[in-house]
C-alpha positions in Angstrom: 143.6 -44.9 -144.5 144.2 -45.0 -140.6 141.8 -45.5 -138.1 141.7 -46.5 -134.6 140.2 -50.1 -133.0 138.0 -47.5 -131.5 136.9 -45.9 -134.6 136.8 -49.3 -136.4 134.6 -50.6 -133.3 131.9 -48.3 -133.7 131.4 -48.8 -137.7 133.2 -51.4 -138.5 130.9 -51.7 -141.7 131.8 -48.1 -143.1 135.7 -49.6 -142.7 135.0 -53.0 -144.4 133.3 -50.7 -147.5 136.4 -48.5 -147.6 138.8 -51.5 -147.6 137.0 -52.0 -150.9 139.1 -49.2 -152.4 142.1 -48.8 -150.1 143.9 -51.1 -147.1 142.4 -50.0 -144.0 145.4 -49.7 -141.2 143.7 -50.2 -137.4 145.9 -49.4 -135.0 146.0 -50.1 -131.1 147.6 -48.0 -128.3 149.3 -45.7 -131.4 151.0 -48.7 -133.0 149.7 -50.5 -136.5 147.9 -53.4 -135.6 145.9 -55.0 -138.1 145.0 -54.2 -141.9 141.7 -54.5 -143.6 141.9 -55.6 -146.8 139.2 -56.6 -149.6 139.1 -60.1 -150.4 140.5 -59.5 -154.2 143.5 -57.4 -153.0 144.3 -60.6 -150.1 143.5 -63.0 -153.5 146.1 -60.7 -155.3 148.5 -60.9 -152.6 148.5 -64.3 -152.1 148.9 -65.4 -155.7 152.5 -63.8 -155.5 153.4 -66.1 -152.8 156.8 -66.8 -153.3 158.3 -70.1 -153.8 161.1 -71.2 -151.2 164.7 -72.7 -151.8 167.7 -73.6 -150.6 170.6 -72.5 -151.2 172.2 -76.0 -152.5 168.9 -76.3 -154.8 170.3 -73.2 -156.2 172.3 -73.1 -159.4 175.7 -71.1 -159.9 174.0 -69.3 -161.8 171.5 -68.3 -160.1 173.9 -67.3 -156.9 175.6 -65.2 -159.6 172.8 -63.3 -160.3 171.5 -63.1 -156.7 174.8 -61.5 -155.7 174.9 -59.3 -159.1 171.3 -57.7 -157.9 170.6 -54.5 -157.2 167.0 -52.7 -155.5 165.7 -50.8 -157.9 165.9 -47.0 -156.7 162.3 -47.0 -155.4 163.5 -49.4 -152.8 165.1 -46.7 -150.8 161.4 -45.8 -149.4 161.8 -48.6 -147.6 165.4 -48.0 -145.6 163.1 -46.8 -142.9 161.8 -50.3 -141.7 165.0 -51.8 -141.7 166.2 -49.1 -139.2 163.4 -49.9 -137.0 164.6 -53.8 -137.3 168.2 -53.0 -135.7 166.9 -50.7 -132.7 
C-alpha cells in the first residue's frame, strides 16, 4: 500500500492497523519516504541481518564460489534500481 504523509497524518492509526498485513509506503513530495512496518515483519527482517567480512577473511573457496554466482532469474525485477543508482 501507498499513502501520502498527508493521508498517513490524518489516521495514522488506520495505517499502523494496515501495516499489520502489508508494508505501508508514505511518501513525501511524490518520492518514497518512509515504510510502516509491523513489529514481527522488522523482527523478521532483522534476524537476517547479514554477517560482514573481508575479503582476506575469506577463503579460496569461498572467492571461487562468489565469482561462480549467478542471481537467480527473479533478480531481474530488480535491474530497475540499479538504473536509478547510475543517473
Amino acid at each position: 500500500m501507498k499513502i501520502t504523509s498527508t493521508q498517513f497524518i490524518k489516521t495514522p492509526g488506520a495505517y499502523q492497523d494496515e501495516a499489520q498485513r502489508e508494508p505501508v509506503v508514505i511518501t513525501k513530495h511524490d518520492r518514497e519516504h518512509t515504510v510502516l512496518l509491523s513489529a514481527r515483519e522488522y523482527q523478521r527482517l532483522k534476524r537476517r541481518d547479514r554477517q560482514v567480512f573481508r575479503v582476506g577473511e575469506l577463503s579460496e573457496r569461498d572467492v571461487a564460489a562468489i565469482a561462480a554466482a549467478k542471481a537467480p532469474a527473479e533478480a531481474a525485477a530488480f535491474n530497475d534500481e540499479l538504473e536509478d543508482k547510475k543517473a
